[in-house]
C-alpha positions as CSV (number, residue, x, y, z in Angstrom):
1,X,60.1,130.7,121.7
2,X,58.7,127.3,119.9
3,X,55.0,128.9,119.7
4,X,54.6,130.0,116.4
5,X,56.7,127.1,115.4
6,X,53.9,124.6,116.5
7,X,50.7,127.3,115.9
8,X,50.1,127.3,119.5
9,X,48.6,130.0,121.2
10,X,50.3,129.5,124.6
11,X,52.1,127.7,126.3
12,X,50.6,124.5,127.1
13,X,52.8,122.9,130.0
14,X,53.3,125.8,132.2
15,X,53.5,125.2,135.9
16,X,51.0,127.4,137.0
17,X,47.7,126.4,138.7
18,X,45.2,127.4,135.9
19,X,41.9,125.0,135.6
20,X,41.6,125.8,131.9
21,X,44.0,122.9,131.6
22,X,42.7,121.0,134.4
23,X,42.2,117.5,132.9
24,X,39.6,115.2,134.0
25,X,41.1,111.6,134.4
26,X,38.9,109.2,136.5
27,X,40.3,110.1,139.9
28,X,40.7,113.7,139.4
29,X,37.1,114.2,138.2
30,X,36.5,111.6,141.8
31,X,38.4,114.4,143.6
32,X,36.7,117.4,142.1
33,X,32.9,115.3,142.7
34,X,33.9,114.7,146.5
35,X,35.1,118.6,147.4
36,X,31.9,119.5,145.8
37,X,29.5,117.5,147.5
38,X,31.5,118.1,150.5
39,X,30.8,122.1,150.8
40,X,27.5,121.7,148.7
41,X,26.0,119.6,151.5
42,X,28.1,121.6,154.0
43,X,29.8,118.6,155.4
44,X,32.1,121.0,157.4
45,X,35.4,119.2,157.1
46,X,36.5,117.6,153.7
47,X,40.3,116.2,153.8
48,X,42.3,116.2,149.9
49,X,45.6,114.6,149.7
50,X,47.9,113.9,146.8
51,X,51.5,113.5,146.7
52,X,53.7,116.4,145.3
53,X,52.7,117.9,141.8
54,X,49.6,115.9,141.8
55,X,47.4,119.0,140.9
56,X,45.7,119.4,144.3
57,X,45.6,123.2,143.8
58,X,44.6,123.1,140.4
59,X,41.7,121.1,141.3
60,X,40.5,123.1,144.1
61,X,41.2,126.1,142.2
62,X,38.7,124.7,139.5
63,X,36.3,123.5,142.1
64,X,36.4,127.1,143.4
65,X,35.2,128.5,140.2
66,X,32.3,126.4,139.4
67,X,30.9,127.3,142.7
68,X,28.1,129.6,142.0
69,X,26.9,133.0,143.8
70,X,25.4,130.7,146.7
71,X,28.8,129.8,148.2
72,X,30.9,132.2,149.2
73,X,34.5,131.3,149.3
74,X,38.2,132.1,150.6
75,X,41.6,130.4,149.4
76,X,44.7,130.6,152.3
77,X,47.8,129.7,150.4
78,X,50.4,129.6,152.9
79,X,48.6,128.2,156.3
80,X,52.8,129.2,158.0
81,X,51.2,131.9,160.1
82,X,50.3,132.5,163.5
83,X,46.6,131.6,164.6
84,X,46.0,135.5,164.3
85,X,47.3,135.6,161.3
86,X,45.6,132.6,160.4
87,X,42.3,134.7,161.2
88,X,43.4,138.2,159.5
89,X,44.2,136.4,156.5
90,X,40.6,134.6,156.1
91,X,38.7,137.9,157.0
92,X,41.4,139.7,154.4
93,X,40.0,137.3,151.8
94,X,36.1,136.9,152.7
95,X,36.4,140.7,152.1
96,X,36.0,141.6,156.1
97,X,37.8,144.7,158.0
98,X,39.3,142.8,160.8
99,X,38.3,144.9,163.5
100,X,40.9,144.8,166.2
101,X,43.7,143.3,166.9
102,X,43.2,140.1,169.0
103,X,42.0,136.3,168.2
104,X,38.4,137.1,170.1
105,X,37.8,140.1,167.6
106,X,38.7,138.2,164.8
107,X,36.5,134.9,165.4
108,X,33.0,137.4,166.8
109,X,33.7,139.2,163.1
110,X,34.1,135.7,161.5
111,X,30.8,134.7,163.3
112,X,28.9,137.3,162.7
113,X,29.9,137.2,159.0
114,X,28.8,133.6,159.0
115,X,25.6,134.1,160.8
116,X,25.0,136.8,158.3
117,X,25.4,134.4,155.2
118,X,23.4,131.7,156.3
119,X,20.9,134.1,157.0
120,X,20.9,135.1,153.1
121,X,21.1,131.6,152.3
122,X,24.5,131.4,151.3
123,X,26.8,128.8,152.2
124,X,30.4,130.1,153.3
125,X,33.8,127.3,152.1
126,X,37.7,127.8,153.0
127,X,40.6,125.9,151.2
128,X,43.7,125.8,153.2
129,X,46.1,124.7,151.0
130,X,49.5,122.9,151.8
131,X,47.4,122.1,155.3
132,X,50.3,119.8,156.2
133,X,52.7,122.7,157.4
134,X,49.6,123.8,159.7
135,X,51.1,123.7,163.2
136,X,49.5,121.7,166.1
137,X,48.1,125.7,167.6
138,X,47.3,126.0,163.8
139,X,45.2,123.1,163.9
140,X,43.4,123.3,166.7
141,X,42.3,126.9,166.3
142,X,40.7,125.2,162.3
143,X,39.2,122.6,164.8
144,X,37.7,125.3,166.7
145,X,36.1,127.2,163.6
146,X,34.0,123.9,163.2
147,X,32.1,125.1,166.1
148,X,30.6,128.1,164.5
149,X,27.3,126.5,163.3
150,X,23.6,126.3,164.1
151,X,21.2,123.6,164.8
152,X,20.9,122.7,161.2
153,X,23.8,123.6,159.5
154,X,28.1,123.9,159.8
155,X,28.0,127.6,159.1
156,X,31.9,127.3,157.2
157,X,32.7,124.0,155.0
158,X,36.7,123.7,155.6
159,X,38.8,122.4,153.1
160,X,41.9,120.7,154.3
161,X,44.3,120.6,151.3
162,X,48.0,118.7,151.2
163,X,50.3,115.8,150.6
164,X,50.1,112.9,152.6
165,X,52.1,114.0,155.2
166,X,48.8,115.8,156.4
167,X,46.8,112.1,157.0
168,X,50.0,111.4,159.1
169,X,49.6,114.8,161.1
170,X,46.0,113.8,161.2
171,X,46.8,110.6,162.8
172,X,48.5,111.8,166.0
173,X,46.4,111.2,168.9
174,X,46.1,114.8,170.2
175,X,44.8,116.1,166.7
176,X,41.9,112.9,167.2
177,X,39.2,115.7,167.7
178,X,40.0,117.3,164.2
179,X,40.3,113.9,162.9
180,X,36.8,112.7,163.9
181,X,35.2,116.0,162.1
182,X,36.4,115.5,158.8
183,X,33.9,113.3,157.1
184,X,34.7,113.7,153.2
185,X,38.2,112.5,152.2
186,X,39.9,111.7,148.8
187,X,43.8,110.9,148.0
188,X,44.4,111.9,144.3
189,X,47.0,109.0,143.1
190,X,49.3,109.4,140.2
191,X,48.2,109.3,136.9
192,X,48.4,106.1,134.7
193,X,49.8,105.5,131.4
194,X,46.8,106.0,129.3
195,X,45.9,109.1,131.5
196,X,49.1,110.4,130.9
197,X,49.0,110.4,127.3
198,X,45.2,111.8,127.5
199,X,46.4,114.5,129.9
200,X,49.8,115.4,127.1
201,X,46.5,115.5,124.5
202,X,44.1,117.9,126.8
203,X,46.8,120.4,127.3
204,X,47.7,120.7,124.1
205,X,44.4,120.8,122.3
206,X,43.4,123.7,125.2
207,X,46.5,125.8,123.5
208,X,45.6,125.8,120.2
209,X,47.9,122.9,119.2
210,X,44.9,121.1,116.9
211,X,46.6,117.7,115.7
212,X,49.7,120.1,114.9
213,X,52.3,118.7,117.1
214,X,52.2,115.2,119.0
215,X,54.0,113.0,121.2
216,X,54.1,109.4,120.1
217,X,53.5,106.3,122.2
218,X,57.4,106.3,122.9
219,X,57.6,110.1,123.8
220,X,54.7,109.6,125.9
221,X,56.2,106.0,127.8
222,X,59.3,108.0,128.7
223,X,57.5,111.1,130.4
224,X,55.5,108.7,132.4
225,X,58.1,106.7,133.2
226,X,59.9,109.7,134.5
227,X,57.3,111.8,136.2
228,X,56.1,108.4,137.7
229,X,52.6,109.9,136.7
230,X,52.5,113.5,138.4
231,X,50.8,116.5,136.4
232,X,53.8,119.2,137.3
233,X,57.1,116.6,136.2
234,X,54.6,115.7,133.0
235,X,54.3,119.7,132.4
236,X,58.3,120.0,132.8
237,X,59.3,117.3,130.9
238,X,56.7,118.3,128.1
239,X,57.7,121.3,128.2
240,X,61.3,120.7,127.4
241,X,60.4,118.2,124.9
242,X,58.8,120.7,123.0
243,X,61.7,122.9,123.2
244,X,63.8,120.2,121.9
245,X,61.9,119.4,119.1
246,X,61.8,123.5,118.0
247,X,65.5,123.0,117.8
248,X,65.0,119.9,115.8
249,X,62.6,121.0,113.6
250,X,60.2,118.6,114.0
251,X,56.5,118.6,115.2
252,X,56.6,114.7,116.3
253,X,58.3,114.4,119.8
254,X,60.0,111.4,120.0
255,X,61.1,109.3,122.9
256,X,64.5,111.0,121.8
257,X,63.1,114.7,122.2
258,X,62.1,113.4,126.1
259,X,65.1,111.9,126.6
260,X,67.1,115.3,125.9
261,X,64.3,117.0,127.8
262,X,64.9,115.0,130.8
263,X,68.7,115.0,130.8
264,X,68.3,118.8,130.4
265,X,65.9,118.9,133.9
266,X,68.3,116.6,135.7
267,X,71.7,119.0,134.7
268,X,73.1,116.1,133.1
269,X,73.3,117.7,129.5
């Protein structure tokens, strides 16, 4: 609707995962440099927490696709499955005919994939994201994938992605084993003021908006104030402050333009 209006080229506060618009701030480029070195160095677990809206999946999407063609990787977006489902789903995305029907078929496929890999010299990585609604079954039979490696080397780096209630899961005493494997961890925490305004910049600029249409120190204190920080409530708010300012006619958002943008997300227009 407002694009032509502000010479964008798309939409830049949309919801969706894409790393285009991944913006850099100190912690988030400290997130992306520990899953890296994590599954580079094939540390086998690697734990990433960050409260809701944070841009956990963003990041690992990004991280993802900067790997290079000596990791192979898989993605499980909703870990609410069955431990053979678990299993059918990360052959289904490493590429793999499962091969029967059962848990055992599943994990001697998985192995033999891996074994194959780090034969070729490649390294193998799995994000599990929203790990948090893993189940305790769920999470042991992840535990028990840590065992597939050789002398010198954990043959899958596993990616354990999800709000903080996963560090609380973690912390139960009959999940200690899993615990005690995971040797990278980061918590991504909300973004500050200055980030926030940086971030607002990024997204634009990565949609075409070149110095076209801005949000002003006020705009930019109310949207933090509101989304307390968090990259999705930024991209709502922002969003809706743009709309609001198409109806105004005016390529400055205002604290004003938020304010209608926020009352408009909270049903209280």
């Amino acid at each position: 609707m407002y694009l032509e209006f502000y010479g964008l080229s798309e939409f830049p506060f949309n919801i969706t995962p894409d790393p285009r618009f991944l913006y850099f701030a100190p912690h988030h480029r400290e997130a992306y440099n520990h899953l890296m070195y994590g599954i580079m160095q094939r540390k086998g677990f690697i734990e990433l927490t960050g409260e809701v809206g944070s841009g956990k999946t963003t990041l690992c999407r990004a991280v993802l696709s900067d790997l290079d063609s000596s990791v192979e990787t898989a993605l499980i977006l909703n870990p609410s499955l069955t431990e053979t489902q678990l299993l059918r789903s990360m052959l289904n995305d490493f590429g793999l005919e499962a091969g029967g029907r059962d848990r055992l078929a599943y994990i001697e496929r998985l192995n033999r994939f891996l074994l194959e890999r780090n034969h070729e010299g490649i390294n193998v990585a799995l994000v599990i994201d929203e790990a948090q609604n893993l189940s305790p079954q769920l999470m042991e039979q992840v535990r028990l994938l840590s065992n597939l490696e050789t002398d010198q080397h954990k043959l899958m780096q596993i990616v354990l992605c999800g709000q903080p209630e996963l560090r609380e899961r973690l912390s139960r005493p009959d999940l200690r084993q899993l615990r005690q494997r995971i040797t990278v961890r980061y918590h991504i925490p909300p973004l500050t003021l200055d980030d926030t305004a940086n971030y607002i910049d990024h997204r634009l600029g990565v949609a075409g908006a070149d110095g076209a249409v801005t949000f002003d120190a006020g705009a930019v204190r109310e949207v933090h104030r509101y989304s307390r920080g968090g990259p999705r409530l930024i991209n709502a708010v922002c969003d809706n402050a743009l709309l609001a300012g198409y109806v105004s006619r005016t390529r400055a958002i205002d604290a004003r333009c938020v304010k209608k943008a926020i009352k408009q997300l909270e049903g209280t227009t």
